[in-house]
Jmol script that loads the backbone (N, CA, C; Angstrom):
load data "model"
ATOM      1  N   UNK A   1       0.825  -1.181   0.000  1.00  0.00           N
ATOM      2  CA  UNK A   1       0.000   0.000   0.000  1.00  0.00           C
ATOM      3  C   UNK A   1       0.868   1.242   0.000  1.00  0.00           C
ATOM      4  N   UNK A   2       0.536   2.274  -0.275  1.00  0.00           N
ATOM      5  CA  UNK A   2       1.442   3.478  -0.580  1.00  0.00           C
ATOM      6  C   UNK A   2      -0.180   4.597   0.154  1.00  0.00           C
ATOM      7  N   UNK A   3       1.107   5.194   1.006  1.00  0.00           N
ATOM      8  CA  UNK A   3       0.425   6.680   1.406  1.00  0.00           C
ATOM      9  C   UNK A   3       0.914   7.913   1.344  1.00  0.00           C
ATOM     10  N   UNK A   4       0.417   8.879   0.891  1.00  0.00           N
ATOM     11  CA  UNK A   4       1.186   9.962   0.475  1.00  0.00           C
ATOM     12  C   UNK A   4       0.485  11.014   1.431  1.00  0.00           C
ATOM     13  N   UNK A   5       1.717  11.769   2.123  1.00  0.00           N
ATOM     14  CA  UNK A   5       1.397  12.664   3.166  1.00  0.00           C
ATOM     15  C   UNK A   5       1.498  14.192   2.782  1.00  0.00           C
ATOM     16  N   UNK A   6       0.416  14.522   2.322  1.00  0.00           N
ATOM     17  CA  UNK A   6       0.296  16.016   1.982  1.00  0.00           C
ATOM     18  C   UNK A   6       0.575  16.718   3.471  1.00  0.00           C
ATOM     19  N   UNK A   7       2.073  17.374   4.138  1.00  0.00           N
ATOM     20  CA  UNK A   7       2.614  18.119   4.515  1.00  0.00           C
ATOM     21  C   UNK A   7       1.395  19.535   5.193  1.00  0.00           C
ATOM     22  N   UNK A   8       0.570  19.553   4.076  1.00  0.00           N
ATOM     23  CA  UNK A   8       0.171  20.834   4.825  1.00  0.00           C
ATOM     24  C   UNK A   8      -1.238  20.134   5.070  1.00  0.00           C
ATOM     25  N   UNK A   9      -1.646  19.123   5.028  1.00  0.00           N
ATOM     26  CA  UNK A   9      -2.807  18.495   6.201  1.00  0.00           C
ATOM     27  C   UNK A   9      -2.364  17.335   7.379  1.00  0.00           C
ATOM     28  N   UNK A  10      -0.929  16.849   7.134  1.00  0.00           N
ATOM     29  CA  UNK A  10      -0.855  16.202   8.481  1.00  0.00           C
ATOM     30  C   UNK A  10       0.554  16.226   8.248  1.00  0.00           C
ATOM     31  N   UNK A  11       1.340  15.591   9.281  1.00  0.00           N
ATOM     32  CA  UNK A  11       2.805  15.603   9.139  1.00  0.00           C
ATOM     33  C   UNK A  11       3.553  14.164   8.852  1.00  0.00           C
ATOM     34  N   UNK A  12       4.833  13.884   8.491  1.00  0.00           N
ATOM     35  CA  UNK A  12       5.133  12.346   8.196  1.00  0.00           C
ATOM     36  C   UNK A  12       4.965  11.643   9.866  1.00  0.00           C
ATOM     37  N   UNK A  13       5.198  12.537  11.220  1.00  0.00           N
ATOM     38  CA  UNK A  13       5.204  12.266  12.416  1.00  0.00           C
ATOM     39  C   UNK A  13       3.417  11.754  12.594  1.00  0.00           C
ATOM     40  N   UNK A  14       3.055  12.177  11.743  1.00  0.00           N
ATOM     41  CA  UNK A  14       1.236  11.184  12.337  1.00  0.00           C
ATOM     42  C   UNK A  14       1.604   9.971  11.823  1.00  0.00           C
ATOM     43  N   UNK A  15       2.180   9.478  10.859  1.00  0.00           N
ATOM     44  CA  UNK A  15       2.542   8.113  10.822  1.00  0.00           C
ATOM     45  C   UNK A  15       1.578   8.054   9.109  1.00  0.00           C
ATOM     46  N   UNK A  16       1.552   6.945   8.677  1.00  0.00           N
ATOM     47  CA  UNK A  16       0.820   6.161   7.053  1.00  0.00           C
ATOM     48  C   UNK A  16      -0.676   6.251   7.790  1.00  0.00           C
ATOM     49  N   UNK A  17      -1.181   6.183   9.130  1.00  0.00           N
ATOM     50  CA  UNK A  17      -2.877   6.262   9.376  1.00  0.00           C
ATOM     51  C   UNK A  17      -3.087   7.478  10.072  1.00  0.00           C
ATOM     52  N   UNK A  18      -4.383   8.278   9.516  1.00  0.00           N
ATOM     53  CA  UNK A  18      -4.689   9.195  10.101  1.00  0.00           C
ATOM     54  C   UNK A  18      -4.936   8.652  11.537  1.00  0.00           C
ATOM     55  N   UNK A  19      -4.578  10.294  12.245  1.00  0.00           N
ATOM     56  CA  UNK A  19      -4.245   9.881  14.503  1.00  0.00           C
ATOM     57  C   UNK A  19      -5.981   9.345  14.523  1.00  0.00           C
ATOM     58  N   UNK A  20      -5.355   8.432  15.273  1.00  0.00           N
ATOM     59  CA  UNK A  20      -6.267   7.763  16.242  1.00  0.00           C
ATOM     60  C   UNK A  20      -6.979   6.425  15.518  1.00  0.00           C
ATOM     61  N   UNK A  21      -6.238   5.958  14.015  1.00  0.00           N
ATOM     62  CA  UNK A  21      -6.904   4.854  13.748  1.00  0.00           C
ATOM     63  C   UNK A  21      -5.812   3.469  14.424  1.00  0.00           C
ATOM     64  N   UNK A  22      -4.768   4.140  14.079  1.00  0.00           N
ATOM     65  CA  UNK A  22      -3.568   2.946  14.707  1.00  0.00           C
ATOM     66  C   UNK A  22      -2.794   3.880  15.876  1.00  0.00           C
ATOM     67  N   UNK A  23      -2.145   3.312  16.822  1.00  0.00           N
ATOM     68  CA  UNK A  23      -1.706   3.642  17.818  1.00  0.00           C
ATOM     69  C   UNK A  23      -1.006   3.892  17.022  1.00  0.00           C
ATOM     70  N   UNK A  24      -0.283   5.427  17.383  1.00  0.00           N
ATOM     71  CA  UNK A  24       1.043   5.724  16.840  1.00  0.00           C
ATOM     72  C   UNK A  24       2.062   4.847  17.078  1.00  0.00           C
ATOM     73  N   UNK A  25       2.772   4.637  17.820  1.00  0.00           N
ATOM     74  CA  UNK A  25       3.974   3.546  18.007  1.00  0.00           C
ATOM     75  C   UNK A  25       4.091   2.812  17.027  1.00  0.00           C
ATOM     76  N   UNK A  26       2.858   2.259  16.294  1.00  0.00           N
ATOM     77  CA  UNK A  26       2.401   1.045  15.400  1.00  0.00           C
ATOM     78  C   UNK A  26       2.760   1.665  13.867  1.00  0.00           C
ATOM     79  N   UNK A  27       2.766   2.734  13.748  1.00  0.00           N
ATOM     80  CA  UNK A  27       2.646   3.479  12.533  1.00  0.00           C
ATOM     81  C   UNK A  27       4.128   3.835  12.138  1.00  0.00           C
ATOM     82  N   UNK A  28       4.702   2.723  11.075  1.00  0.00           N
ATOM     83  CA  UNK A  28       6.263   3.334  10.503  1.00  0.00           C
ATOM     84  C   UNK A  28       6.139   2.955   8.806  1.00  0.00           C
ATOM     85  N   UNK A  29       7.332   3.552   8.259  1.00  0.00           N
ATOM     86  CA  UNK A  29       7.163   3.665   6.623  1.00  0.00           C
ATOM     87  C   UNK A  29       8.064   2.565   6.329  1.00  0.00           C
ATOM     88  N   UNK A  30       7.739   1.802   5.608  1.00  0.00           N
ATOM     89  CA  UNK A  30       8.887   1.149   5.333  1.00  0.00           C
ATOM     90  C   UNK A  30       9.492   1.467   4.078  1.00  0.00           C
ATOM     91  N   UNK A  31       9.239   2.543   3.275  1.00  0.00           N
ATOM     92  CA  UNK A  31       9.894   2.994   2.107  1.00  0.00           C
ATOM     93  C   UNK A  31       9.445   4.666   2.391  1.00  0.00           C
ATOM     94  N   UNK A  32      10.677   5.955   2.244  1.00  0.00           N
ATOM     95  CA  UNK A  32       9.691   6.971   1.877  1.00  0.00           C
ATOM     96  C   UNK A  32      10.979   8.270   0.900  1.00  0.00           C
ATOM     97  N   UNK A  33       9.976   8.666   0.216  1.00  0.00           N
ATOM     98  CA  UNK A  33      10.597   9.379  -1.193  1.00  0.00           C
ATOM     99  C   UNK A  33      10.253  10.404  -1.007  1.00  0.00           C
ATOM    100  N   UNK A  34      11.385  11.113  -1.473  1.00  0.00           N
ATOM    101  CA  UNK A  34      10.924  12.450  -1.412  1.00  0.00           C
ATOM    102  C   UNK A  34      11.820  13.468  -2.506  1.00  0.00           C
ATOM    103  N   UNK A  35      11.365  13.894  -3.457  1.00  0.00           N
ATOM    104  CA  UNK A  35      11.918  14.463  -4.662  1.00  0.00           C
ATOM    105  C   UNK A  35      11.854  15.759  -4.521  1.00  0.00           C
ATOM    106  N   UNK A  36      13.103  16.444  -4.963  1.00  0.00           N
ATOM    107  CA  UNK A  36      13.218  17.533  -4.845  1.00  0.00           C
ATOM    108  C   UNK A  36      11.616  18.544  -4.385  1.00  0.00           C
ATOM    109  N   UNK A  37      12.021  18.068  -2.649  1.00  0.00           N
ATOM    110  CA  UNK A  37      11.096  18.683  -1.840  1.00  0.00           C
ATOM    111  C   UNK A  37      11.669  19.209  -0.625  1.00  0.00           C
ATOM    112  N   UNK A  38      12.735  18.538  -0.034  1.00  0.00           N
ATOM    113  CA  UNK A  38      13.716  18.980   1.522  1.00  0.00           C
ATOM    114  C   UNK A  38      13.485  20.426   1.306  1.00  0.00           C
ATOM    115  N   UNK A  39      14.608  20.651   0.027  1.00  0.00           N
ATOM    116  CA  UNK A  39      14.978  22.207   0.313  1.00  0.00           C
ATOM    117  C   UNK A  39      13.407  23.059   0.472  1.00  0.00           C
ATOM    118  N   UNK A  40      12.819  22.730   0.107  1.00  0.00           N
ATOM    119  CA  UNK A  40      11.423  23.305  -0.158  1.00  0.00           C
ATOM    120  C   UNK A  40      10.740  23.712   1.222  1.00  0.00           C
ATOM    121  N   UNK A  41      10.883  23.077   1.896  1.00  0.00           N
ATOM    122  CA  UNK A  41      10.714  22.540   3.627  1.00  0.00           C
ATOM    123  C   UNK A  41      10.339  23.827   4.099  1.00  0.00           C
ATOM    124  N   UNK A  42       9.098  24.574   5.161  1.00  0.00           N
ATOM    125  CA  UNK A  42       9.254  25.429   5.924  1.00  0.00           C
ATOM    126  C   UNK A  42      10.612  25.379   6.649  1.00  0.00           C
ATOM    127  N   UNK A  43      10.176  23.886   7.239  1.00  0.00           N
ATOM    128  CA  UNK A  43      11.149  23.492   8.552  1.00  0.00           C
ATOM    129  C   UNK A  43      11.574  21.783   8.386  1.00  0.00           C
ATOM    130  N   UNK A  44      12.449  21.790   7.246  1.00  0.00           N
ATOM    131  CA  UNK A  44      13.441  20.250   7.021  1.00  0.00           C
ATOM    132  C   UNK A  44      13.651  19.796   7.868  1.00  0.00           C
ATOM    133  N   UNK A  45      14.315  20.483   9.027  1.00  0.00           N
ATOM    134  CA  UNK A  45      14.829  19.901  10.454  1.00  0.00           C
ATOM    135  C   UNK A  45      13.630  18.624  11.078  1.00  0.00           C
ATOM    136  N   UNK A  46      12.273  19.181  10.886  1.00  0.00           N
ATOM    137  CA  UNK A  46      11.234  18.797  11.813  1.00  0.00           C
ATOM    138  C   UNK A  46      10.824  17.837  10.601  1.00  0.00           C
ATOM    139  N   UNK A  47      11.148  17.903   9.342  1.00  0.00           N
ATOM    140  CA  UNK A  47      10.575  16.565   8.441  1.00  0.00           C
ATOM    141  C   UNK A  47      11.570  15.381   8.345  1.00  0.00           C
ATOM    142  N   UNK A  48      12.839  15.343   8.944  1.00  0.00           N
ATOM    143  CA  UNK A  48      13.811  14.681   8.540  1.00  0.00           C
ATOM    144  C   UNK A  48      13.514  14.256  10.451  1.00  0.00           C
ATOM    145  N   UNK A  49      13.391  14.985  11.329  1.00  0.00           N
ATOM    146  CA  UNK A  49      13.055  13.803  12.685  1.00  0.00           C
ATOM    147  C   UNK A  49      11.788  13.124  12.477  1.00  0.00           C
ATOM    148  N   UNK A  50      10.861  13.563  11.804  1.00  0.00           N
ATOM    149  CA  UNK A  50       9.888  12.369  11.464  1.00  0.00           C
ATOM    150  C   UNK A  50       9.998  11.167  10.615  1.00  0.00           C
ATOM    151  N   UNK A  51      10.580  11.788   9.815  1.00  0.00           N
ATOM    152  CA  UNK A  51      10.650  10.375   8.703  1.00  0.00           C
ATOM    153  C   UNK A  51      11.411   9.871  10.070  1.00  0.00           C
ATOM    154  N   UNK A  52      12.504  10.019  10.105  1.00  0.00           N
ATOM    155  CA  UNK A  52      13.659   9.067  11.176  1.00  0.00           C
ATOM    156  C   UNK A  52      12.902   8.140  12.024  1.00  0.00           C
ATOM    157  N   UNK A  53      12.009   8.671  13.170  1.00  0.00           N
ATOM    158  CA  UNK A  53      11.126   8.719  13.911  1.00  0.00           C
ATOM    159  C   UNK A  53       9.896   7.284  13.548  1.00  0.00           C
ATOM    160  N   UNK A  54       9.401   7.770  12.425  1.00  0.00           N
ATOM    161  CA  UNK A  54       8.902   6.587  11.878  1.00  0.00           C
ATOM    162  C   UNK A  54       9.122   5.802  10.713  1.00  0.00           C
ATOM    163  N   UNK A  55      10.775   6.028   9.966  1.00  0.00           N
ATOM    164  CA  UNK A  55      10.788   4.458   9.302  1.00  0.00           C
ATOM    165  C   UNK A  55      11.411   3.217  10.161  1.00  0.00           C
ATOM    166  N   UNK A  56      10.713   2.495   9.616  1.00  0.00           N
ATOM    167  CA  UNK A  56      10.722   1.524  10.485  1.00  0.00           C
ATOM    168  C   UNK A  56      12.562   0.788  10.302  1.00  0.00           C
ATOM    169  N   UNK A  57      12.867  -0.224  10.980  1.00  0.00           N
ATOM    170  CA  UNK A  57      13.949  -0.483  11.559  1.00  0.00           C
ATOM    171  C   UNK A  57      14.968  -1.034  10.166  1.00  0.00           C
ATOM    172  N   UNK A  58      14.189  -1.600   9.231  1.00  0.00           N
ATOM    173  CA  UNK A  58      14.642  -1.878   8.211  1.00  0.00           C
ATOM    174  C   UNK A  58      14.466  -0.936   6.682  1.00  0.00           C
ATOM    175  N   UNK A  59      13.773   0.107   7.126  1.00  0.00           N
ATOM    176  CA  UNK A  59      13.654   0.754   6.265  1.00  0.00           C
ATOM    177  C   UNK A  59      14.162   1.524   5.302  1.00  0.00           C
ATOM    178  N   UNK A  60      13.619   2.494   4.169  1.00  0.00           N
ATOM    179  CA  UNK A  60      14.907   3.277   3.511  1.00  0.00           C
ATOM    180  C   UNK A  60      13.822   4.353   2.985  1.00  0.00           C
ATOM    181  N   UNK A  61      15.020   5.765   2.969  1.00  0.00           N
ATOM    182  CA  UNK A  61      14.813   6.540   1.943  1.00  0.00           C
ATOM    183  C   UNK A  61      15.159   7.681   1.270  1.00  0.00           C
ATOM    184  N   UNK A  62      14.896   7.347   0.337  1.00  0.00           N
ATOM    185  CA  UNK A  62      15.474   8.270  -0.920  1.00  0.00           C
ATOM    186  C   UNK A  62      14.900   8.907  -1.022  1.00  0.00           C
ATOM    187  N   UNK A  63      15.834  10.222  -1.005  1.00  0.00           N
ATOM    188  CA  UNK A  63      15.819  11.699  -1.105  1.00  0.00           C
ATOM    189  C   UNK A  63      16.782  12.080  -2.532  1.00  0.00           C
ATOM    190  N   UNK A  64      15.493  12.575  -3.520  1.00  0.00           N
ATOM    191  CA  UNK A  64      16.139  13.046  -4.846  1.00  0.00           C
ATOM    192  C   UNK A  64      15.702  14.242  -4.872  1.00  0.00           C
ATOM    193  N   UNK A  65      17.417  15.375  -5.387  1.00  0.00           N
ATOM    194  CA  UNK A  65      17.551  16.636  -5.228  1.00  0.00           C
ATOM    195  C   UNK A  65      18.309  17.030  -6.771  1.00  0.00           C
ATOM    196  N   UNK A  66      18.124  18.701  -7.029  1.00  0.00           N
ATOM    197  CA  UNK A  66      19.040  18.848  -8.261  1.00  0.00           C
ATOM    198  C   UNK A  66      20.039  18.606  -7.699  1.00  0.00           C
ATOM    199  N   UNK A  67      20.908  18.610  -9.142  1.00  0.00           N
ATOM    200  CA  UNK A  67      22.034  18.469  -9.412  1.00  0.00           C
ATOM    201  C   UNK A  67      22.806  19.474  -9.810  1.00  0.00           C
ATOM    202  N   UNK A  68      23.261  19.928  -8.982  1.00  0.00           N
ATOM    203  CA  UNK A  68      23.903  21.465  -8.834  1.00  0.00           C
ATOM    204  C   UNK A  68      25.556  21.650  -7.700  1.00  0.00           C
ATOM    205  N   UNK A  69      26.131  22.461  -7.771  1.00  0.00           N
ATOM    206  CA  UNK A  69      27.227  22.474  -7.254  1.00  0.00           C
ATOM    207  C   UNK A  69      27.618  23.706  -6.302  1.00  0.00           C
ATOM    208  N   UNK A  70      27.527  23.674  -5.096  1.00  0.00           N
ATOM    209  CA  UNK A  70      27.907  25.112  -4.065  1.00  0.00           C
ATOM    210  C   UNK A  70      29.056  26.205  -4.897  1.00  0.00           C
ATOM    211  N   UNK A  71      29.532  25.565  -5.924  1.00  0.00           N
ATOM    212  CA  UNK A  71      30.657  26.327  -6.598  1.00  0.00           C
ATOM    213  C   UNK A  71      29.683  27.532  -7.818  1.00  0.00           C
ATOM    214  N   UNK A  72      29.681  28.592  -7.679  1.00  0.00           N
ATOM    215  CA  UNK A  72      29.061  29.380  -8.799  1.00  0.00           C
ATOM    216  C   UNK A  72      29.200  28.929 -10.349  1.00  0.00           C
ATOM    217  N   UNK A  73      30.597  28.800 -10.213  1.00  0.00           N
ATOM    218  CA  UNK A  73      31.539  28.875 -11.535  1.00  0.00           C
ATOM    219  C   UNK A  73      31.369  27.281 -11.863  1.00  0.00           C
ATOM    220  N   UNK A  74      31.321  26.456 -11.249  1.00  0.00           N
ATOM    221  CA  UNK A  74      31.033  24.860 -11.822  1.00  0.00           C
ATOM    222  C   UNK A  74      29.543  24.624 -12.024  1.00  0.00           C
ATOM    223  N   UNK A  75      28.693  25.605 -11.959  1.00  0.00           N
ATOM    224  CA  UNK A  75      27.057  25.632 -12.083  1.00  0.00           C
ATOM    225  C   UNK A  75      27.384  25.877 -13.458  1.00  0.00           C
ATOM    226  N   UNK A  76      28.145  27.089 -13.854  1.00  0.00           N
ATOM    227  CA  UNK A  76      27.878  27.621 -15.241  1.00  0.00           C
ATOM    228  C   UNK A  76      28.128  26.887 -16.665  1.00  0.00           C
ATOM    229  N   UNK A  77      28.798  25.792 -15.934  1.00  0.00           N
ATOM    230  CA  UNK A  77      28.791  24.612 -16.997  1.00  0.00           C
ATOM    231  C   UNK A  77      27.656  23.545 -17.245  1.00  0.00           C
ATOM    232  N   UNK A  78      26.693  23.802 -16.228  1.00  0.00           N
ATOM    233  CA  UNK A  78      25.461  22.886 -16.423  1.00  0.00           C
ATOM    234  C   UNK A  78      24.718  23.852 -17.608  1.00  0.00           C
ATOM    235  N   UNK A  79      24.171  23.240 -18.202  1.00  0.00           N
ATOM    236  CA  UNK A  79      23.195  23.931 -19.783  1.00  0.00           C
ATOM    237  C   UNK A  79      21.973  24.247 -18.948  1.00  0.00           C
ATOM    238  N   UNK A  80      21.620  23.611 -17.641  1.00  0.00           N
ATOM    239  CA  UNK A  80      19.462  23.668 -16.959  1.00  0.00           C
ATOM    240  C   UNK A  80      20.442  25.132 -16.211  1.00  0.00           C
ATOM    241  N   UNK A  81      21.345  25.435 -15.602  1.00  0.00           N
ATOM    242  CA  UNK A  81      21.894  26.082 -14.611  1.00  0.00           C
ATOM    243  C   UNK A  81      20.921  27.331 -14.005  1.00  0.00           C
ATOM    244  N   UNK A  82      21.020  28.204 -15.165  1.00  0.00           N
ATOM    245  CA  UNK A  82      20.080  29.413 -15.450  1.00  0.00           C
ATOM    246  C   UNK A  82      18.281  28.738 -15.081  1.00  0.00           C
ATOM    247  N   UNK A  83      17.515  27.927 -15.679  1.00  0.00           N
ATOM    248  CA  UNK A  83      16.614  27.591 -15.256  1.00  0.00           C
ATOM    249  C   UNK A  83      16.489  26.894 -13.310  1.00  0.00           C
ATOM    250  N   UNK A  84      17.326  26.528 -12.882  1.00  0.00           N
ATOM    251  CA  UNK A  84      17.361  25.935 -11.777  1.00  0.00           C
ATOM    252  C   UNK A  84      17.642  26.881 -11.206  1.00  0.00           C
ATOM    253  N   UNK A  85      18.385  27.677 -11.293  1.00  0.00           N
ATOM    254  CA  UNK A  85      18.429  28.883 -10.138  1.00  0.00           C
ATOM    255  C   UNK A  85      17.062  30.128 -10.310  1.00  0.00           C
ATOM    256  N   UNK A  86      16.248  30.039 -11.646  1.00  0.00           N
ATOM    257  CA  UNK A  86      15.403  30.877 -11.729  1.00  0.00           C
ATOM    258  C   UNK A  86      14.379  30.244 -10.960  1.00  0.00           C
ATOM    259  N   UNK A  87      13.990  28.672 -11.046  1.00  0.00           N
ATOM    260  CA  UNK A  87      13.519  28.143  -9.651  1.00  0.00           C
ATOM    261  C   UNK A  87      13.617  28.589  -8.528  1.00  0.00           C
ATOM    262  N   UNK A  88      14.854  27.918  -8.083  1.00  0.00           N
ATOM    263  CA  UNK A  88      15.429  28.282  -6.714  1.00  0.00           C
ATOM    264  C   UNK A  88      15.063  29.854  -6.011  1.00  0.00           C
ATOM    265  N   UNK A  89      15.119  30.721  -6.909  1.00  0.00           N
ATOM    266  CA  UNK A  89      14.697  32.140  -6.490  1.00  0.00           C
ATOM    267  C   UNK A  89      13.376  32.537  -6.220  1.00  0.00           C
ATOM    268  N   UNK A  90      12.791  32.281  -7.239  1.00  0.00           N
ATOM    269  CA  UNK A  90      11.223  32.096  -7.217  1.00  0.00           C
ATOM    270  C   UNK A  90      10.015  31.277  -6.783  1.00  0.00           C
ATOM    271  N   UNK A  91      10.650  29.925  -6.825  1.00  0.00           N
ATOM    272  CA  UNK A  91       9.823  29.244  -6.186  1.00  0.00           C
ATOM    273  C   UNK A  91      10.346  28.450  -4.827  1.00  0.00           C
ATOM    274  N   UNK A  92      11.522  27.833  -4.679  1.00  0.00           N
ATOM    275  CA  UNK A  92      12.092  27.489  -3.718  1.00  0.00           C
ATOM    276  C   UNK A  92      11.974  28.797  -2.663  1.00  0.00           C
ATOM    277  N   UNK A  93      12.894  29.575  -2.977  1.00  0.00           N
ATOM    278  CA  UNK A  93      12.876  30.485  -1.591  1.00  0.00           C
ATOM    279  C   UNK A  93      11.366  31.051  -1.108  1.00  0.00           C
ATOM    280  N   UNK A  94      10.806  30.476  -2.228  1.00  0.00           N
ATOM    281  CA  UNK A  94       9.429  31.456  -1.353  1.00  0.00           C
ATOM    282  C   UNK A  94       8.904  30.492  -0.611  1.00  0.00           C
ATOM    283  N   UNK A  95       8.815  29.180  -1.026  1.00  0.00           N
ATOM    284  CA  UNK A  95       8.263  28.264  -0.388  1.00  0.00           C
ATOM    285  C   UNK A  95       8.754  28.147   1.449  1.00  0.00           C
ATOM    286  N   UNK A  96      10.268  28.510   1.160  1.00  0.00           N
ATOM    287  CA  UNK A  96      11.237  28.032   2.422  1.00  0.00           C
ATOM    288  C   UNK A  96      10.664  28.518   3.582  1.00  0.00           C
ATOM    289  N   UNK A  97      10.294  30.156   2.848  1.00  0.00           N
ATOM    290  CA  UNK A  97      10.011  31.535   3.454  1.00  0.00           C
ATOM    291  C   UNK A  97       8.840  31.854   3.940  1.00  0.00           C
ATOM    292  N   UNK A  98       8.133  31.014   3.459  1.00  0.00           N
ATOM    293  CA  UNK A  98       6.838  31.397   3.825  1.00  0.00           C
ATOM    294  C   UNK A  98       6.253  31.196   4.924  1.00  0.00           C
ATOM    295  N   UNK A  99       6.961  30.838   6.043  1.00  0.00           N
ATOM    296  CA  UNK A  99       6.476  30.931   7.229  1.00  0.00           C
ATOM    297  C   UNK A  99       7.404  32.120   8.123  1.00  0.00           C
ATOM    298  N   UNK A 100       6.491  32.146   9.291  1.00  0.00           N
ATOM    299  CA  UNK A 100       7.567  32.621  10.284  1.00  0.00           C
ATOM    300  C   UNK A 100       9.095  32.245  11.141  1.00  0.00           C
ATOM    301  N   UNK A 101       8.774  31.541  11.170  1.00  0.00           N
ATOM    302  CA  UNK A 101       9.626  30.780  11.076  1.00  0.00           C
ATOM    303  C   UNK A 101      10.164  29.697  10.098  1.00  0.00           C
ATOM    304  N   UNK A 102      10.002  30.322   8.889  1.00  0.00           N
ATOM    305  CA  UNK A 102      10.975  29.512   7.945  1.00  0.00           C
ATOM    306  C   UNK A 102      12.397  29.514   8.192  1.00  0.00           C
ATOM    307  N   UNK A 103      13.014  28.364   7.353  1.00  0.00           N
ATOM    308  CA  UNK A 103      13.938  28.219   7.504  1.00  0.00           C
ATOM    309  C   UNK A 103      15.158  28.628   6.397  1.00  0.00           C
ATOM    310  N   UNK A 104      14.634  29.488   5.552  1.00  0.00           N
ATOM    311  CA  UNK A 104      15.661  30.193   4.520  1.00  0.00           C
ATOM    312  C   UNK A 104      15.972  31.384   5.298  1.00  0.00           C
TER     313      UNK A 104
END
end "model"
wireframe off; spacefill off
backbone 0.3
color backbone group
């Protein structure tokens, strides 16, 4: 079964069942994905102790992000470069930002 946790109606910390159908304790992921979404995060910190929190003991997951380089000058050799940072400006940072406590 696959459950997908829309972020802005519950958190990965309620667990795969909405509260109060399974005891939380009971509630872990055993697979969870997440595509260029971290950076996106009000607050990453608080989505990365949940996943932790509840995948379960054998679990895994993959986290897919661009492909980009902290170096300015080694970006300018990517051909998307210019489009990924016109992202990053516009839609990433606003997303980050948009709380009060965001975390950009």
């Amino acid at each position: 079964n696959i459950t997908i946790c829309d972020v802005a109606e519950r958190t990965v910390g309620d667990g795969p069942c909405p509260s109060g159908e399974v005891e939380k304790e009971k509630n872990v992921f055993d697979f969870v994905y997440a595509h260029d979404v971290v950076h996106d995060m009000t607050n990453p910190k608080a989505l990365i102790r949940d996943v932790y929190h509840r995948l379960s003991d054998r679990g895994c997951w993959v986290i897919v992000d661009i492909d980009c380089s902290d170096d300015e000058i080694a970006n300018l050799e990517n051909p998307s470069a210019a489009t990924m940072y016109g992202f990053s400006c516009f839609l990433c940072l606003a997303c980050s930002s948009s709380t009060k406590d965001g975390a950009a």
